[in-house]
C-alpha positions as CSV (number, residue, x, y, z in Angstrom):
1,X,29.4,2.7,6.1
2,X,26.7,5.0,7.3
3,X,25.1,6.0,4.0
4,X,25.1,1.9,3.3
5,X,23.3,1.0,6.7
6,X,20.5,3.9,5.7
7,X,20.2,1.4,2.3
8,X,19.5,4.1,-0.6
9,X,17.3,2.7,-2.8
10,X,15.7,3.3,-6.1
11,X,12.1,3.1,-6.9
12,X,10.7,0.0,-9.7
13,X,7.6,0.1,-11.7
14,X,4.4,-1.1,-9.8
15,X,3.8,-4.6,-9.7
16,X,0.4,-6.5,-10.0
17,X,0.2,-9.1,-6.7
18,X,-2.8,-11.7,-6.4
19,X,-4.1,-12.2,-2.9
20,X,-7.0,-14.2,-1.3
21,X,-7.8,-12.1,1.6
22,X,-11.3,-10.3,1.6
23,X,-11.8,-6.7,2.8
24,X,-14.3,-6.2,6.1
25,X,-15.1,-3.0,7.9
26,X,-15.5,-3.1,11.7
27,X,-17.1,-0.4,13.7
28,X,-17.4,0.1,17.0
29,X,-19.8,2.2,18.9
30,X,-18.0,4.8,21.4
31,X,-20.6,6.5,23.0
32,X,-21.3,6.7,26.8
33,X,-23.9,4.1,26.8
34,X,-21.5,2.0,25.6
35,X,-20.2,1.8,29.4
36,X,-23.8,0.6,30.3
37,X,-22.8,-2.6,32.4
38,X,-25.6,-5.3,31.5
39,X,-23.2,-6.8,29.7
40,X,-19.9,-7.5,31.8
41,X,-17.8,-5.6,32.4
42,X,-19.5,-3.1,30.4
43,X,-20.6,-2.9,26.9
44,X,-17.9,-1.7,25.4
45,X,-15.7,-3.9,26.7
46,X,-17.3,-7.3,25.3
47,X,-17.2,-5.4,22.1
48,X,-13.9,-5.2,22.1
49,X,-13.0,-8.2,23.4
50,X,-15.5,-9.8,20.2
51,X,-13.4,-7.7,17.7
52,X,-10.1,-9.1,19.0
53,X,-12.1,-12.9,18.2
54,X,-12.9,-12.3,15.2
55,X,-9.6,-10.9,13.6
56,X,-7.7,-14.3,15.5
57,X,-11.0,-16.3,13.1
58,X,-10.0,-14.1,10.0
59,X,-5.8,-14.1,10.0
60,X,-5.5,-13.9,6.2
61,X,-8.2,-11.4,5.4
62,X,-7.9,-7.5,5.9
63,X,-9.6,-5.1,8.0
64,X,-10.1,-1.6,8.5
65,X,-11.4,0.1,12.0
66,X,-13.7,2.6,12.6
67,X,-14.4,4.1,16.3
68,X,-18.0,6.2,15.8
69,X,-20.5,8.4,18.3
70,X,-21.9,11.0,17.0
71,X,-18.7,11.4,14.4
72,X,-16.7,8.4,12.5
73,X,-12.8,8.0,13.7
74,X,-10.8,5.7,11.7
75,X,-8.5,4.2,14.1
76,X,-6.8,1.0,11.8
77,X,-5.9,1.3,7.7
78,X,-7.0,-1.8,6.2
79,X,-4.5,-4.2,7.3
80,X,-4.0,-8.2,7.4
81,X,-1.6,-7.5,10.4
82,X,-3.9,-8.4,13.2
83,X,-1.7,-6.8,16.0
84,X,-1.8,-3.8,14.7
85,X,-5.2,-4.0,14.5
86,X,-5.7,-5.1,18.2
87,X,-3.1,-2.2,19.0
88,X,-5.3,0.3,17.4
89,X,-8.1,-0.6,19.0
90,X,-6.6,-0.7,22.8
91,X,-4.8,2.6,22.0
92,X,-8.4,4.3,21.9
93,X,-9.4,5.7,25.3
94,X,-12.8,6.5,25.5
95,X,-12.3,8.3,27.9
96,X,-10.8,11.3,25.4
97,X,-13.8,11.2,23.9
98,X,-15.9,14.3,23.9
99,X,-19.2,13.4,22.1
100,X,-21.0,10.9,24.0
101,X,-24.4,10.7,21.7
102,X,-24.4,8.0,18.3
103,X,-25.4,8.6,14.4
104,X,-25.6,5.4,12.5
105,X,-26.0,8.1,9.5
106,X,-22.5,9.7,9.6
107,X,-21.2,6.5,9.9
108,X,-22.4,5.1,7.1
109,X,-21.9,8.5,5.1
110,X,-17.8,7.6,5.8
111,X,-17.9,4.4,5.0
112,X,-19.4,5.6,1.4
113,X,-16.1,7.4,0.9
114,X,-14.3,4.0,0.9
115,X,-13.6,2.6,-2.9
116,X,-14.9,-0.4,-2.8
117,X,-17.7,-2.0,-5.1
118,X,-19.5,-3.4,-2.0
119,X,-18.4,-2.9,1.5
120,X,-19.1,-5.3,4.1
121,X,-19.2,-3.4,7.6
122,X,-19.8,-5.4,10.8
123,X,-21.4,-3.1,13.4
124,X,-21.3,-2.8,17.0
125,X,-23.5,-0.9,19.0
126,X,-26.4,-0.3,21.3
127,X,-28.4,1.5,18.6
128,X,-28.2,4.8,17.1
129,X,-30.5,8.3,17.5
130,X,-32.0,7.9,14.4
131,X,-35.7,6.4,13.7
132,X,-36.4,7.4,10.4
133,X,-35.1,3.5,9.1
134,X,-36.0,4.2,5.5
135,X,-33.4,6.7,5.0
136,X,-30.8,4.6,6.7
137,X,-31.7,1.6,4.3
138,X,-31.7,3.8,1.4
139,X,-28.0,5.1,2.3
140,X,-26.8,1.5,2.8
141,X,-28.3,0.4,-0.5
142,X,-27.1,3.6,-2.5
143,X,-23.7,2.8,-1.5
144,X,-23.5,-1.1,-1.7
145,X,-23.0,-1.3,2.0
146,X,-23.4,-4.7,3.2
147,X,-24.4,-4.7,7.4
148,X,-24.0,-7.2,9.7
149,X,-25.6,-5.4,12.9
150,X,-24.2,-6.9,16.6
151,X,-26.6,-5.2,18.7
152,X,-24.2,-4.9,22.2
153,X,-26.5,-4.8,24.8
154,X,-29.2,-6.3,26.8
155,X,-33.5,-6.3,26.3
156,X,-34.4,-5.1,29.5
157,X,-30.8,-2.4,29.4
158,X,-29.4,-0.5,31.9
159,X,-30.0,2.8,34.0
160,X,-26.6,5.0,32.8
161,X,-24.3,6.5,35.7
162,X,-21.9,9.1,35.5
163,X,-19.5,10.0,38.4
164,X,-21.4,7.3,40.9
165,X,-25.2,8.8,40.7
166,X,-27.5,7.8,37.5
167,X,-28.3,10.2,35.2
168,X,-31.3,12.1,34.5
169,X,-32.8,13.1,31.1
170,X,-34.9,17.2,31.2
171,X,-37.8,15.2,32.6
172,X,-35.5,14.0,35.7
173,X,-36.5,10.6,34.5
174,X,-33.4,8.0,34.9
175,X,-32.0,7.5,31.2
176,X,-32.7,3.5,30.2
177,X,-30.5,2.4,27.5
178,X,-31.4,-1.1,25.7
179,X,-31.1,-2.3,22.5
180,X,-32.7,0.0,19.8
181,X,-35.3,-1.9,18.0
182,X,-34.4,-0.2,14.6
183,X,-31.2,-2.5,14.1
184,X,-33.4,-5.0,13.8
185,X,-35.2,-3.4,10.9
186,X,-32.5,-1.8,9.2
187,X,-30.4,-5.7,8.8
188,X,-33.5,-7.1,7.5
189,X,-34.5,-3.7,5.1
190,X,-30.9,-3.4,3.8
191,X,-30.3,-7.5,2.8
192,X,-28.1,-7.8,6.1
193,X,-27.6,-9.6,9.1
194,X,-28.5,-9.2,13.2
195,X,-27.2,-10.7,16.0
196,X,-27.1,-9.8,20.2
197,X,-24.0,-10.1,21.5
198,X,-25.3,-11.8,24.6
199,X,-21.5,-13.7,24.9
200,X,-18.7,-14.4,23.0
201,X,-19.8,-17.6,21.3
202,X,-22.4,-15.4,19.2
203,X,-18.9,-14.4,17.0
204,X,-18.5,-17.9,16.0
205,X,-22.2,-17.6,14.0
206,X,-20.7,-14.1,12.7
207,X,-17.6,-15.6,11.6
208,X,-19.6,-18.6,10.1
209,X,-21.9,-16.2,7.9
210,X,-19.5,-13.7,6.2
211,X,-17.3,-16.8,5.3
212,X,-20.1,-18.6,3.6
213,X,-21.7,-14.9,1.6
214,X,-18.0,-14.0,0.7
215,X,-16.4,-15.3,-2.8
216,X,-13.0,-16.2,-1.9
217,X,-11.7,-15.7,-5.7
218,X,-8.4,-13.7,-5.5
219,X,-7.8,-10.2,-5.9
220,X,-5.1,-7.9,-6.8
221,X,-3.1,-5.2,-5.8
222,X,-0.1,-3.1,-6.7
223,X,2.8,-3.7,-5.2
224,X,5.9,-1.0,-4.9
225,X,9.3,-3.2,-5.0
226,X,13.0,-1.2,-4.6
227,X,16.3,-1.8,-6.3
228,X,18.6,-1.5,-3.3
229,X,21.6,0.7,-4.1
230,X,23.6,-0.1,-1.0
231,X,26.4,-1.5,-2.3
232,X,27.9,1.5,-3.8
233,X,29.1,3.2,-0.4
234,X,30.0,0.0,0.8
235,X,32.6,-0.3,-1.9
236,X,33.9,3.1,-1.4
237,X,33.9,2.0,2.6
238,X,36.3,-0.8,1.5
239,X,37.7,1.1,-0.8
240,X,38.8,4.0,2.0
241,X,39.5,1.4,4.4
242,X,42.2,-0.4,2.3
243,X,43.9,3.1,1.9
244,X,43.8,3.0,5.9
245,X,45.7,0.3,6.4
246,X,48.4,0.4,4.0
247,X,51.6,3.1,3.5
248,X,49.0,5.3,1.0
249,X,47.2,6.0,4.0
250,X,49.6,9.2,4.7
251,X,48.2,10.6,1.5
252,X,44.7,9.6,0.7
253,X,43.1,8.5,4.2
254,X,42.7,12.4,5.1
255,X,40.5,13.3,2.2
256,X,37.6,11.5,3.8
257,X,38.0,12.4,7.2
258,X,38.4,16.4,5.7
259,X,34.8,15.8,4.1
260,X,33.2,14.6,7.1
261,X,34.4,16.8,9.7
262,X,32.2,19.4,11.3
263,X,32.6,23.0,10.9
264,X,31.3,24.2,14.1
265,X,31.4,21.9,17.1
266,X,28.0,21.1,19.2
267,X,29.2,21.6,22.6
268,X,30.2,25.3,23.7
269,X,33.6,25.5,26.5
270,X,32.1,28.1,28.2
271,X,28.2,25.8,28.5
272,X,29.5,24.7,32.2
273,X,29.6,28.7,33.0
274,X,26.0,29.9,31.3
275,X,24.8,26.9,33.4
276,X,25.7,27.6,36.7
277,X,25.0,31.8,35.8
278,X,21.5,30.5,34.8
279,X,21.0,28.0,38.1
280,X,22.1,30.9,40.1
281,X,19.6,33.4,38.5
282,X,16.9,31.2,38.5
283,X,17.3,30.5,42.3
284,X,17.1,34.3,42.8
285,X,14.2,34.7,41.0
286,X,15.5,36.4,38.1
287,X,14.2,34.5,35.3
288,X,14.8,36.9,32.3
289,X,18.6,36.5,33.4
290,X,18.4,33.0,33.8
291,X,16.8,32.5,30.4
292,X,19.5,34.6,28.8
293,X,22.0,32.9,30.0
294,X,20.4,29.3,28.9
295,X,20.3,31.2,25.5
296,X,24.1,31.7,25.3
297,X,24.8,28.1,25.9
298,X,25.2,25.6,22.8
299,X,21.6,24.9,21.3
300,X,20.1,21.6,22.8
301,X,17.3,20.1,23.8
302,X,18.4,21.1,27.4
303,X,19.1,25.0,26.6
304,X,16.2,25.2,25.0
305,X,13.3,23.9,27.7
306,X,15.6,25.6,30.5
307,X,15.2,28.9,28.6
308,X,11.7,28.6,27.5
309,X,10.7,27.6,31.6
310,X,12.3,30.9,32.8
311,X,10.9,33.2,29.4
312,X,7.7,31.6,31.0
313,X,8.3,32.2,34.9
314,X,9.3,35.6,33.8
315,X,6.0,36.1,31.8
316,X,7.0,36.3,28.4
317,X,5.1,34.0,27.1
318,X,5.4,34.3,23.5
319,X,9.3,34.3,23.7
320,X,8.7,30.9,25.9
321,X,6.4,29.6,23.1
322,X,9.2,30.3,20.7
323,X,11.5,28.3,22.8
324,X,9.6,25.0,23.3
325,X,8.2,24.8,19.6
326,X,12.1,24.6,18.9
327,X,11.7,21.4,21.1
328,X,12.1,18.2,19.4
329,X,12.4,14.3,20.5
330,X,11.4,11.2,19.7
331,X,10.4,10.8,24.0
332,X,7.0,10.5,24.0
333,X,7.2,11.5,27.9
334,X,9.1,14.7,27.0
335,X,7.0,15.3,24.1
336,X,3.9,15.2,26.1
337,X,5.4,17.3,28.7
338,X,6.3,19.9,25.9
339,X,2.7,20.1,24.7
340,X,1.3,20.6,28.3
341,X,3.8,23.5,29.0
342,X,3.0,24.7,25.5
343,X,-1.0,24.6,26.6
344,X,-0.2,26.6,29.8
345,X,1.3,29.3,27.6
346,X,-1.8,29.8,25.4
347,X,-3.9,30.4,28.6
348,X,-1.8,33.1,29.4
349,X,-2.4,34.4,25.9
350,X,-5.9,33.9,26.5
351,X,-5.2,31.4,23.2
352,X,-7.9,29.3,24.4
353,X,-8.2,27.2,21.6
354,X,-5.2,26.9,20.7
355,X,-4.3,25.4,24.8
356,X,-7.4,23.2,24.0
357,X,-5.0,22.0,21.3
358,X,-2.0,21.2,22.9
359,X,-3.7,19.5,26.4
360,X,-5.2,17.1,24.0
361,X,-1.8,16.6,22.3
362,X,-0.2,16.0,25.8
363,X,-3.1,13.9,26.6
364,X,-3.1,11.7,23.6
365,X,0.7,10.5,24.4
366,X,-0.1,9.7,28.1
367,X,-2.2,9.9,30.7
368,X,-2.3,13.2,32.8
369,X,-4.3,14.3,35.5
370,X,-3.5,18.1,35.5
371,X,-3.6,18.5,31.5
372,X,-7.0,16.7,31.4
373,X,-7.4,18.9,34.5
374,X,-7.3,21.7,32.3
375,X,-8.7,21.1,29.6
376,X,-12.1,20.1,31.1
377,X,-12.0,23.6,32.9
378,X,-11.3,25.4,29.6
379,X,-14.6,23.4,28.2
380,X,-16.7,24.2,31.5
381,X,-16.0,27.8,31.4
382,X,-16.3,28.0,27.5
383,X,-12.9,29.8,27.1
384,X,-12.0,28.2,24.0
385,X,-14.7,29.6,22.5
386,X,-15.7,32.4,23.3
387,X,-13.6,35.3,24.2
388,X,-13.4,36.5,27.9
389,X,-11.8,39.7,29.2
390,X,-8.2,39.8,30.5
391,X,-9.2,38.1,34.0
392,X,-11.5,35.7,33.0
393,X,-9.3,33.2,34.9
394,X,-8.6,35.3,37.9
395,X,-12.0,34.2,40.1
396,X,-12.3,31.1,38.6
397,X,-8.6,30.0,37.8
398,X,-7.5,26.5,37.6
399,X,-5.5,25.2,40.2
400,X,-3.2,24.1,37.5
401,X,-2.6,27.6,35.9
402,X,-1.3,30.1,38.4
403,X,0.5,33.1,37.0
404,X,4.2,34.2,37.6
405,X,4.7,38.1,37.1
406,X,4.9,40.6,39.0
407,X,1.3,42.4,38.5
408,X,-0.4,38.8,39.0
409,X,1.3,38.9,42.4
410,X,-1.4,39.0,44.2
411,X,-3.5,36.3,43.0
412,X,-0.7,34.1,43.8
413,X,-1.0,34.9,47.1
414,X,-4.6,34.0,47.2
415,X,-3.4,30.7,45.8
416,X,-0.7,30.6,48.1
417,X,-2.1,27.4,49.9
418,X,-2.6,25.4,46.8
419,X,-0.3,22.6,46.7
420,X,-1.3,20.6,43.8
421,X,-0.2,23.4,40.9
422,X,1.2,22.0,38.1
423,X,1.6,24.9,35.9
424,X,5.5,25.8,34.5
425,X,5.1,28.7,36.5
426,X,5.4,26.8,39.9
427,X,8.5,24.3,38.7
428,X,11.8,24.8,40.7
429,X,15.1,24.7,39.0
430,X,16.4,21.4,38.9
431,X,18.1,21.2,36.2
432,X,19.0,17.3,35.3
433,X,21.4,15.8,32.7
434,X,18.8,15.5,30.6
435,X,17.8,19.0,30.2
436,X,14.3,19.2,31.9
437,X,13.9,22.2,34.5
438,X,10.9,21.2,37.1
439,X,10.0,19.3,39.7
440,X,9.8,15.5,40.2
441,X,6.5,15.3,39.3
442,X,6.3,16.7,35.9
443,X,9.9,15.9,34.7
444,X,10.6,11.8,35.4
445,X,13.1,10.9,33.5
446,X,12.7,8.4,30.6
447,X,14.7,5.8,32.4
448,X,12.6,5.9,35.2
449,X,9.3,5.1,33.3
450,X,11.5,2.7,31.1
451,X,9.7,-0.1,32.4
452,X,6.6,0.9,32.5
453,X,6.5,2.2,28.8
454,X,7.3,-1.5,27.2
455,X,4.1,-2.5,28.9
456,X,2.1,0.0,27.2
457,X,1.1,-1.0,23.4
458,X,3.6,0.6,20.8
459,X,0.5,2.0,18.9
460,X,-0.3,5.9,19.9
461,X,-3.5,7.7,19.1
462,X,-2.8,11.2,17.7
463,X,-4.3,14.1,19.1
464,X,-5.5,15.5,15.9
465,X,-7.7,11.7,16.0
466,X,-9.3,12.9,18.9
467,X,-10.1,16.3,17.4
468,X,-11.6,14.8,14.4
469,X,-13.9,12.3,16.2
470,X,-15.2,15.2,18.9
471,X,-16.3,18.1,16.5
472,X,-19.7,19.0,17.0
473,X,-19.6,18.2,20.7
474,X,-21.0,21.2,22.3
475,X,-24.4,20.4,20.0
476,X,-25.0,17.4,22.3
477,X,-28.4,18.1,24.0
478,X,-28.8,14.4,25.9
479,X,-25.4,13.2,25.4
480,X,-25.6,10.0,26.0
């Protein structure tokens, strides 16, 4: 009966399908002056809230999402789902967004990559860094790119701020950002269109236009269809459970059950004894004890993060790396959690760019004020990239990443009033049901978040999405 609910299939020929939806590529401009606030609430904002119009005007046609600064991010596949498509696009937290400045080039350069023999890509931003139009115009044209420019911002702009005070270019000048005059230009050199997005009525005109330039003959794809194969175990199921039932039961029911029996059970008789060894241990400090005895128990979820917490309280951190990349789960609290701990690690391995890594892993499955902690020291101090000697983070350590043995004893102590540490290295051992060994902040268990997780959309931006859009970041000279 299992093997028939998993439905085992077989794979058909490809299919030819006809269709009448048209292909459209939206972009949208992530840079900080994108939080400019002449338009309400902010820039960024009314563009996305002009995106989400204009898939409800376009249900049957597909589109594919690109987030762009001074990289291009696809966020959405070309899709005719639009909630997937507004998922995407809420998912993406500017916020995790390292490069701040805009290239209309590189945008257009991945757009190019798209097979398509003309590619219609609606556009909005403030303006990009470029001012040599001709090249722009020449790239659009080269590569069939159709543009419809929605320039997302105001004529007379707004002065940027950035933690409450307005910035200030090298000349300690306010930075002014406004529309960039060049969209203008480029629309009108490249055969496209340009609208300001001065409210949400100008979509209406948008929607109008690429209706009336687009020929709405139909297209066609290829189509993979399945010969479903599940009725083969459910006539042995059947088969089996007649046997059950009736006197030939004593003879052939067994043969079944022999098959699917385990060899070696999952649960250990002895796990109630390495647990309370390993509580006691831990309580007295002696973590390499503790974490042996979390290793004798019956491999889990639960052994294994209990065992790689006390491998990292007692400072062996490669042995507690080994223990939490055994971790896996479909929890996307305990996955996070996993990666932060993981991140921790690496700093003690002086790893710094490999702990950049696994904060923005942690960070791109939920929000956390210690991992983004972090990871915005690492960047400030430039440890993940270029080497520093072994106490680098000694004088300026992160409140978040004390260490636990014995020779870094002392800078505990100088630490001693810090309250707000979040590392593994300061998590007692309370060791739940559920197998997570720290304190209540870091280790809530999923029921407890239960509600508050079906608020949140079920579309998740990867790390590695993140990583892609912010290479290059450090280049940034006026990052905004």
């Amino acid at each position: 009966m299992l093997i028939a609910i998993a439905q085992p299939a077989l794979k058909n020929s490809l299919s030819d399908e006809k269709f009448d939806s048209q292909d459209y590529i939206i972009a949208i401009d992530a840079s900080y002056s994108m939080q400019a606030d002449d338009l309400k609430p902010s820039r960024y904002e009314i563009a996305n809230k002009a995106i989400k119009k204009l898939l409800k005007f376009h249900p049957k046609d597909r589109f594919t999402l690109f987030a762009f600064t001074s990289k291009a991010l696809l966020i959405a596949p070309p899709t005719t789902d639009t909630a997937i498509s507004t998922q995407a696009l809420d998912a993406l937290n500017p916020r995790y967004i390292l490069t701040k400045s805009t290239s209309l080039k590189n945008l257009f350069l991945t757009v190019a990559k798209i097979s398509a023999k003309e590619k219609k890509l609606i556009i909005f931003s403030d303006g990009g860094d470029e001012h040599n139009v001709g090249v722009l115009v020449g790239l659009l044209k080269k590569n069939n790119i159709i543009p419809y420019f929605v320039a997302t911002a105001s004529q007379r702009g707004a002065a940027l701020k950035k933690d409450g005070s307005y910035l200030k270019n090298a000349q300690d000048a306010l930075v002014i950002s406004k529309i960039n005059p060049s969209l203008k230009e480029l629309a009108s050199g490249s055969g496209g269109e340009y609208y300001e997005l001065s409210d949400l009525s100008i979509i209406n005109a948008l929607s109008d236009d690429i209706k009336n330039t687009t020929s709405r003959k139909k297209n066609k794809i290829k189509v993979q269809s399945y010969k479903e194969l599940f009725y083969i175990p459910l006539a042995l199921a059947l088969f089996f459970f007649f046997l059950s039932i009736t006197r030939l039961h004593q003879l052939f029911a067994l043969l079944p059950l022999l098959l699917l029996m385990p060899h070696k059970a999952d649960a250990g008789v002895f796990d109630f004894y390495y647990l309370h060894k390993a509580n006691d241990a831990y309580k007295a400090k002696e973590y390499l004890k503790a974490a042996r005895a979390f290793d004798d128990m019956s491999p889990s979820f639960r052994s294994y993060f209990n065992a790689g917490t006390a491998y990292y309280k007692a400072g062996e951190y490669h042995t507690a790396i080994k223990y939490f990349s055994l971790l896996k789960t479909p929890n996307p609290t305990l996955k996070a959690l996993v990666y932060y701990d993981l991140g921790n690690c690496a700093v003690h391995l002086m790893q710094y760019k490999r702990a950049q890594k696994y904060y923005m892993a942690s960070l791109a499955l939920r929000e956390d004020k210690d991992a983004l902690y972090n990871l915005n020291l690492l960047r400030k101090l430039h440890l993940f990239t270029l080497p520093s000697p072994p106490n680098a983070l000694d004088d300026k350590k992160p409140k978040k990443l004390k260490k636990a043995t014995k020779e870094k004893s002392k800078h505990s102590k100088e630490n001693k009033n810090n309250k707000q540490s979040s590392s593994s290295s300061n998590r007692s051992a309370q060791f739940s049901k559920n197998g997570a060994g720290s304190n209540n902040k870091k280790h809530k268990s999923a029921s407890a978040k239960k509600e508050n997780e079906k608020s949140q959309a079920s579309y998740k931006m990867g790390y590695r999405a993140y990583e892609l859009i912010n290479k290059g970041y450090t280049d940034e000279k006026e990052p905004w």
